[in-house]
MDTraj code that builds the backbone (N, CA, C; nanometers):
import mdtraj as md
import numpy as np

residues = "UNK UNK UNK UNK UNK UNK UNK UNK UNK UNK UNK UNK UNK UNK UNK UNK UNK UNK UNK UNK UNK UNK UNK UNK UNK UNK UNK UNK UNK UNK UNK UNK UNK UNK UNK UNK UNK UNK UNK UNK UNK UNK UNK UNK UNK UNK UNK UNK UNK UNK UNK UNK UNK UNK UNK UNK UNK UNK UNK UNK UNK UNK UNK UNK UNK UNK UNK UNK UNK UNK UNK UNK UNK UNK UNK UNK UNK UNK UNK UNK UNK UNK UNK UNK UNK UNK UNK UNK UNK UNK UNK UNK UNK UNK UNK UNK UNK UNK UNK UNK UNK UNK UNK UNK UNK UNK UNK UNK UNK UNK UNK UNK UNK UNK UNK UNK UNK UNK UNK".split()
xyz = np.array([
    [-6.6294, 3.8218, -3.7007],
    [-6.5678, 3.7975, -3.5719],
    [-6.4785, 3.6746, -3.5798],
    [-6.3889, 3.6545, -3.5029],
    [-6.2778, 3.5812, -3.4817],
    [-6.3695, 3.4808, -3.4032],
    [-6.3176, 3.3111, -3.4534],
    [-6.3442, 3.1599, -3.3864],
    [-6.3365, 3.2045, -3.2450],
    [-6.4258, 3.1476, -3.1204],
    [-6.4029, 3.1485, -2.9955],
    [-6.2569, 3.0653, -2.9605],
    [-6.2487, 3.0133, -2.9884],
    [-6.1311, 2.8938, -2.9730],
    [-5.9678, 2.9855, -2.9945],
    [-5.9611, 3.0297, -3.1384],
    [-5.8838, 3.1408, -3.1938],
    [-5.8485, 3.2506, -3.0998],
    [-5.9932, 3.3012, -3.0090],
    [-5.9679, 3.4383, -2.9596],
    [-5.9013, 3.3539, -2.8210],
    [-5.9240, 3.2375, -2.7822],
    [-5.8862, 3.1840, -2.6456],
    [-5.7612, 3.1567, -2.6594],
    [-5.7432, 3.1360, -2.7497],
    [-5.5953, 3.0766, -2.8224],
    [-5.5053, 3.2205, -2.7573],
    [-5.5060, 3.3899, -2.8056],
    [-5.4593, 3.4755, -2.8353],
    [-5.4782, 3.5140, -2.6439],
    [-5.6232, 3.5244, -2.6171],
    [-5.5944, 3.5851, -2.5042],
    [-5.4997, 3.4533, -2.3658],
    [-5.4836, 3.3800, -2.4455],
    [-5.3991, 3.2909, -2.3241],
    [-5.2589, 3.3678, -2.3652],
    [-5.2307, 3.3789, -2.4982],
    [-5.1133, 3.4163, -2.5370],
    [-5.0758, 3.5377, -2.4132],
    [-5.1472, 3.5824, -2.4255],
    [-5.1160, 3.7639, -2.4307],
    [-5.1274, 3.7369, -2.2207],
    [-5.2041, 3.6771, -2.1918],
    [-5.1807, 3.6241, -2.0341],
    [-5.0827, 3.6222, -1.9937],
    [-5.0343, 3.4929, -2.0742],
    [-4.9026, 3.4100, -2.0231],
    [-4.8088, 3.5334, -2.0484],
    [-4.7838, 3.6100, -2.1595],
    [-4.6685, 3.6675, -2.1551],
    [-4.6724, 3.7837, -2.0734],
    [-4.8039, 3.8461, -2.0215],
    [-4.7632, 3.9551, -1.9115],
    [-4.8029, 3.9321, -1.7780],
    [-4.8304, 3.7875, -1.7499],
    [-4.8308, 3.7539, -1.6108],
    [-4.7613, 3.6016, -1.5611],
    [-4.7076, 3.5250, -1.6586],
    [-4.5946, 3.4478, -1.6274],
    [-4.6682, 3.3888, -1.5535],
    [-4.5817, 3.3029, -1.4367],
    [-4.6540, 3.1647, -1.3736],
    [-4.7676, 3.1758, -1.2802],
    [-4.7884, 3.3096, -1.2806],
    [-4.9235, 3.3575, -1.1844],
    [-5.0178, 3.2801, -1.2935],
    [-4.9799, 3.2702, -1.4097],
    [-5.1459, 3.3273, -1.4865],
    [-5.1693, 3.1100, -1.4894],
    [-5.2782, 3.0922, -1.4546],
    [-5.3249, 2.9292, -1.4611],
    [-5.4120, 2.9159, -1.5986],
    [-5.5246, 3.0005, -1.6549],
    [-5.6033, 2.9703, -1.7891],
    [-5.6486, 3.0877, -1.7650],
    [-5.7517, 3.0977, -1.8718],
    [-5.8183, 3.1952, -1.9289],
    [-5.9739, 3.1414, -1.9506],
    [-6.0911, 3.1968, -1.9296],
    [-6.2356, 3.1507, -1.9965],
    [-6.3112, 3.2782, -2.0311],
    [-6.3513, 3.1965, -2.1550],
    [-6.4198, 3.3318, -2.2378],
    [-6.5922, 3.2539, -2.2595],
    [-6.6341, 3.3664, -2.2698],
    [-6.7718, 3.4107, -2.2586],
    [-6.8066, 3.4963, -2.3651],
    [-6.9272, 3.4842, -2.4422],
    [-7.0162, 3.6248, -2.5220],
    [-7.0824, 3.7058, -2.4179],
    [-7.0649, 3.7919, -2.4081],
    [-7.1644, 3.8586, -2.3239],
    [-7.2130, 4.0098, -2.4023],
    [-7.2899, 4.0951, -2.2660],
    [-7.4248, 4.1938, -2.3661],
    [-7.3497, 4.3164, -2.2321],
    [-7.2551, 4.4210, -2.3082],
    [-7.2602, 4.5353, -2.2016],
    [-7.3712, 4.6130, -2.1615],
    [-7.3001, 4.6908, -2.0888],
    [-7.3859, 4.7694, -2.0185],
    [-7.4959, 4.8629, -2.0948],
    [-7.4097, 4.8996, -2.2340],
    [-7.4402, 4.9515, -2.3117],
    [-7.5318, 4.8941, -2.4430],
    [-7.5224, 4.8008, -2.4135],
    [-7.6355, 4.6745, -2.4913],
    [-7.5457, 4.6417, -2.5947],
    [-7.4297, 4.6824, -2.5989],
    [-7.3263, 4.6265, -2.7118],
    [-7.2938, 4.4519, -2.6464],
    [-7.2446, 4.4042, -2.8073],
    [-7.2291, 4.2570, -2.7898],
    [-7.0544, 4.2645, -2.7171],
    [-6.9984, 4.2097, -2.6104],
    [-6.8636, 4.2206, -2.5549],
    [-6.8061, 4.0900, -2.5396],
    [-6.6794, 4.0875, -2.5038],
    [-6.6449, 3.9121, -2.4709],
    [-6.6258, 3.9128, -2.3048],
    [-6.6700, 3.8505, -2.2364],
    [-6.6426, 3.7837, -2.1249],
    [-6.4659, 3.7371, -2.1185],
    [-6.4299, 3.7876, -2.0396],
    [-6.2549, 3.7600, -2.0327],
    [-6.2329, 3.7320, -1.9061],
    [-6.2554, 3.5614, -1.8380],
    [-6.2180, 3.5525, -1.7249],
    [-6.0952, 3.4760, -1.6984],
    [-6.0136, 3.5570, -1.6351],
    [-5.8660, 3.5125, -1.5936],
    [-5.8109, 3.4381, -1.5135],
    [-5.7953, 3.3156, -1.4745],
    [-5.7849, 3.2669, -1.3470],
    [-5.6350, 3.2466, -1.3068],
    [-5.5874, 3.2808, -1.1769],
    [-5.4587, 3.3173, -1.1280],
    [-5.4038, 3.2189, -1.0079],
    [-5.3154, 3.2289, -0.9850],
    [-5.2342, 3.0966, -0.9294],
    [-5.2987, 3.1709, -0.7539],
    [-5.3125, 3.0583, -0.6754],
    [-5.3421, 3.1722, -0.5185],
    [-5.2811, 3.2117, -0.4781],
    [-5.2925, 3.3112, -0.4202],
    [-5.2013, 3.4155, -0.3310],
    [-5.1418, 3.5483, -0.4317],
    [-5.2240, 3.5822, -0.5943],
    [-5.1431, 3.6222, -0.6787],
    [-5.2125, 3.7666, -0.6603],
    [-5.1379, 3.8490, -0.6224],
    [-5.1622, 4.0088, -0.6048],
    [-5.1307, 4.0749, -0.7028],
    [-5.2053, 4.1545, -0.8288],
    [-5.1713, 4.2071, -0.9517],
    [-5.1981, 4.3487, -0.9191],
    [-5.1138, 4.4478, -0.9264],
    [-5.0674, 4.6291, -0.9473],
    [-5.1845, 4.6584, -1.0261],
    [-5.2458, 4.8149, -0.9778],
    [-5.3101, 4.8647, -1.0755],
    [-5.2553, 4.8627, -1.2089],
    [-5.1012, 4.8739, -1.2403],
    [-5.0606, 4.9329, -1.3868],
    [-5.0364, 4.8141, -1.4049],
    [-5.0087, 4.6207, -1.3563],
    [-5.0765, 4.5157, -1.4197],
    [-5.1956, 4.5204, -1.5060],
    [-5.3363, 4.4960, -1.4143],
    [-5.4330, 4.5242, -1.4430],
    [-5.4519, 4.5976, -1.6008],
    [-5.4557, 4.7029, -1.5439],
    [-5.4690, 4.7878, -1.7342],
    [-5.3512, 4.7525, -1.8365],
    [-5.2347, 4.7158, -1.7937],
    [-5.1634, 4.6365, -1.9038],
    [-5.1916, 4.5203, -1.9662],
    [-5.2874, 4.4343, -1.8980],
    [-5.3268, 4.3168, -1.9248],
    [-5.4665, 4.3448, -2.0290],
    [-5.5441, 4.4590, -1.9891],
    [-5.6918, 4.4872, -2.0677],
    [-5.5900, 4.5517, -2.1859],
    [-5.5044, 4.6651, -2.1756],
    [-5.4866, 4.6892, -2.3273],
    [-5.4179, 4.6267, -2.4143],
    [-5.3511, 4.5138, -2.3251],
    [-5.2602, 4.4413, -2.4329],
    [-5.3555, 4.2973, -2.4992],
    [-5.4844, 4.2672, -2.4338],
    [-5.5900, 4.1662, -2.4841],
    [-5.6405, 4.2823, -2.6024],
    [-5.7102, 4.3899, -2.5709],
    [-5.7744, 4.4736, -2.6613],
    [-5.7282, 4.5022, -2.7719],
    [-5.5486, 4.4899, -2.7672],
    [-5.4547, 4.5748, -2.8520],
    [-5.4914, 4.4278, -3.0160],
    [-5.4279, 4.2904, -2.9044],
    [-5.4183, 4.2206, -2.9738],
    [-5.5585, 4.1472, -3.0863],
    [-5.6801, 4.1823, -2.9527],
    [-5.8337, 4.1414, -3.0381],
    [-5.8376, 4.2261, -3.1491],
    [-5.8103, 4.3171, -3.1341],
    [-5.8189, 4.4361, -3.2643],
    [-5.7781, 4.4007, -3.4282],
    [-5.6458, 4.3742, -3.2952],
    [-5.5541, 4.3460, -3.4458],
    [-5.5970, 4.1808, -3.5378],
    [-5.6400, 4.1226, -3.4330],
    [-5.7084, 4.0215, -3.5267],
    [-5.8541, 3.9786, -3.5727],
    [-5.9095, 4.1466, -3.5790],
    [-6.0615, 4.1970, -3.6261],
    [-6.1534, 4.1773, -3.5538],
    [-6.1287, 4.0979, -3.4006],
    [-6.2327, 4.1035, -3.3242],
    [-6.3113, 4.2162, -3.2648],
    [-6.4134, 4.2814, -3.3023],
    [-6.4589, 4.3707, -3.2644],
    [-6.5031, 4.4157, -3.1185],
    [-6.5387, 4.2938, -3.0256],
    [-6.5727, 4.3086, -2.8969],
    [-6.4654, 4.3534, -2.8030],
    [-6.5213, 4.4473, -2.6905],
    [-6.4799, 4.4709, -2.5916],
    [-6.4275, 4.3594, -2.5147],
    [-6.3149, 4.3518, -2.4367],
    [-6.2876, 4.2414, -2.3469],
    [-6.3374, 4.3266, -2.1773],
    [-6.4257, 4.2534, -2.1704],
    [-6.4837, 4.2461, -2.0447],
    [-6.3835, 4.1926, -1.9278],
    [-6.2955, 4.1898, -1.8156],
    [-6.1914, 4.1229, -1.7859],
    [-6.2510, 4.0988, -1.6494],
    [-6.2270, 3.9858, -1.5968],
    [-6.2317, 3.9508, -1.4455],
    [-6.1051, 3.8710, -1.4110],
    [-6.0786, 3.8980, -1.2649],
    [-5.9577, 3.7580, -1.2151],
    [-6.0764, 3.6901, -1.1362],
    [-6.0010, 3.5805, -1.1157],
    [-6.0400, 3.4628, -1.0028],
    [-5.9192, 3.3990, -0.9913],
    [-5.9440, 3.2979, -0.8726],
    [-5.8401, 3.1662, -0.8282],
    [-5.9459, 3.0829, -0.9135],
    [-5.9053, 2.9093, -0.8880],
    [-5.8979, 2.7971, -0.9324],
    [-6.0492, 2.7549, -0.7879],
    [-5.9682, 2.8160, -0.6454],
    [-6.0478, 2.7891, -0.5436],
    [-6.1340, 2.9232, -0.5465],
    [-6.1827, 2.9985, -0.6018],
    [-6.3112, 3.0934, -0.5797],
    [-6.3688, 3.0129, -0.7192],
    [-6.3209, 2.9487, -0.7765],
    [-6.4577, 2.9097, -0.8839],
    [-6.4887, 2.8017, -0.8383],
    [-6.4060, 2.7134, -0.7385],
    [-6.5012, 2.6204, -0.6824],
    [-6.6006, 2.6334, -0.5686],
    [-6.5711, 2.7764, -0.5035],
    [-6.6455, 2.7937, -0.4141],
    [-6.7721, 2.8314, -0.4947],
    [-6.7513, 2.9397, -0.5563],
    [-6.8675, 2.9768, -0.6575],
    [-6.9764, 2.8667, -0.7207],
    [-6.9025, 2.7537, -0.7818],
    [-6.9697, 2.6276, -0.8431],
    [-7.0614, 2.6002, -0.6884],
    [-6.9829, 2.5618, -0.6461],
    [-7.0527, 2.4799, -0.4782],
    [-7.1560, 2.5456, -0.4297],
    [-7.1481, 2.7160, -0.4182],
    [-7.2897, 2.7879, -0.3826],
    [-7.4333, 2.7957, -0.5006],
    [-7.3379, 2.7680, -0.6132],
    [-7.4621, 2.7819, -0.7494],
    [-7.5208, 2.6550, -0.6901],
    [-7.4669, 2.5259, -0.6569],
    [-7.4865, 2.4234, -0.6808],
    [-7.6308, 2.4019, -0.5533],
    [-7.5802, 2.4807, -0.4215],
    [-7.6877, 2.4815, -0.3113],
    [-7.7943, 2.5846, -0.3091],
    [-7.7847, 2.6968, -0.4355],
    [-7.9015, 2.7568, -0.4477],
    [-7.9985, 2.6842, -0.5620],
    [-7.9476, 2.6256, -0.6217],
    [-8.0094, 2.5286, -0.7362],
    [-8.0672, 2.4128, -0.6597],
    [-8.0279, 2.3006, -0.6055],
    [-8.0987, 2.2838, -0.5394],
    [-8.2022, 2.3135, -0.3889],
    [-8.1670, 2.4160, -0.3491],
    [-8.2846, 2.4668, -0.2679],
    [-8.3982, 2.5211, -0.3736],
    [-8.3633, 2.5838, -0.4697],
    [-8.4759, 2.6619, -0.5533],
    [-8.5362, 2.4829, -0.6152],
    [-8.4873, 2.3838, -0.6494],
    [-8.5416, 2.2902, -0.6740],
    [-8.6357, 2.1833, -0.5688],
    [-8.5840, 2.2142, -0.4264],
    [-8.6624, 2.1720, -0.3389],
    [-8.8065, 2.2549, -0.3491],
    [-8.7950, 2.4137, -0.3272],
    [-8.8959, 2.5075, -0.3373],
    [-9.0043, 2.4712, -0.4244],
    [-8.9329, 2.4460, -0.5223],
    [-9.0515, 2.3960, -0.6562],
    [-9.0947, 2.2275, -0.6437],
    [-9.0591, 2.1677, -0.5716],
    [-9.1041, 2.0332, -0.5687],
    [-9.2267, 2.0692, -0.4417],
    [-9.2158, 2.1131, -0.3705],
    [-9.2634, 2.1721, -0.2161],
    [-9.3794, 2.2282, -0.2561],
    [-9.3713, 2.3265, -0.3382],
    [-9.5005, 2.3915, -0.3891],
    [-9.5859, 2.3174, -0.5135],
    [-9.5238, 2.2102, -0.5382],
    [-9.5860, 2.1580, -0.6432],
    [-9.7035, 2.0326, -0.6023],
    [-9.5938, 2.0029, -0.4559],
    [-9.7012, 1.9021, -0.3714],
    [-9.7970, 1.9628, -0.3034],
    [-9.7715, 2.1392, -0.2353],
    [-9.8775, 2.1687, -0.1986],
    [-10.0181, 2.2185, -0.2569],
    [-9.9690, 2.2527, -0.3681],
    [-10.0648, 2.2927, -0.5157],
    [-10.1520, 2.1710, -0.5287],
    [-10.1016, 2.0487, -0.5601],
    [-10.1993, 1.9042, -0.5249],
    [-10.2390, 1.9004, -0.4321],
    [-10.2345, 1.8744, -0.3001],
    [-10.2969, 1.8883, -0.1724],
    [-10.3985, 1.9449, -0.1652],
    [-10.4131, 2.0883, -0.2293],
    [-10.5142, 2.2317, -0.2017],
    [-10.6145, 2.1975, -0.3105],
    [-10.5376, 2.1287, -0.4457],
    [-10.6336, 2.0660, -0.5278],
    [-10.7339, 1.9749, -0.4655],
    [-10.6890, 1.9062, -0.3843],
    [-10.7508, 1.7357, -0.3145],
    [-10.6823, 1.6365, -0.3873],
    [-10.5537, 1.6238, -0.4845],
    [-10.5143, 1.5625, -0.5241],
    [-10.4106, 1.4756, -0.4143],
    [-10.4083, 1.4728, -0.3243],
    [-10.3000, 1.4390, -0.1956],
    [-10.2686, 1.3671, -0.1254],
])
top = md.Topology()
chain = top.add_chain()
for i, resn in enumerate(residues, 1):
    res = top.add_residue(resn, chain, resSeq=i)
    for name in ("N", "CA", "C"):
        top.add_atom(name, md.element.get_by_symbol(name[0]), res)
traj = md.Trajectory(xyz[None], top)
């Protein structure tokens, strides 16, 4: 398999040249399909307000696929878009279910002592 860095290198390439100043970066990921095959995570992030055509879309997956190929990467490109502002919204909700699930576990950890008589 091709360096992560290498394949980020190629799929920015292949971005930039079929989506021009829409396209802001690229983040890649290993990931496990559906099919239990090993795939790459291909997340795209796009300038706001950027509306991409169905025949975008699949020009963008076969021209990443065309090019992983050709430089022996075997994995599927898995593809997602986002903005810049849905991954911060995203970060910000991970960030308030993480700590609520961390309150939960502090909460039950004091009541677990309590029920002990430790309290």
């Amino acid at each position: 398999m091709v360096i992560l860095h290498e394949i980020e290198d190629l799929c920015r390439d292949v971005c930039q040249g079929r989506l021009g100043a829409r396209f802001v970066r690229v983040a890649l990921a290993p990931a496990i399909g559906s099919d239990g095959e090993d795939t790459l995570a291909v997340t795209i992030v796009l300038t706001e307000g950027t509306a991409l055509t169905g025949r975008e879309l699949i020009a963008v997956l076969v021209d990443l696929q065309h090019a992983l190929t050709a430089r022996g990467e075997p994995r599927f490109p898995v593809v997602s878009y986002t903005t810049e502002q849905e991954l911060t919204e995203a970060a910000a909700d991970e960030a308030r279910e993480q700590q609520a699930a961390n309150e939960a576990a502090i909460d039950a950890a004091i009541d677990a002592d309590c029920d002990a008589g430790r309290g």
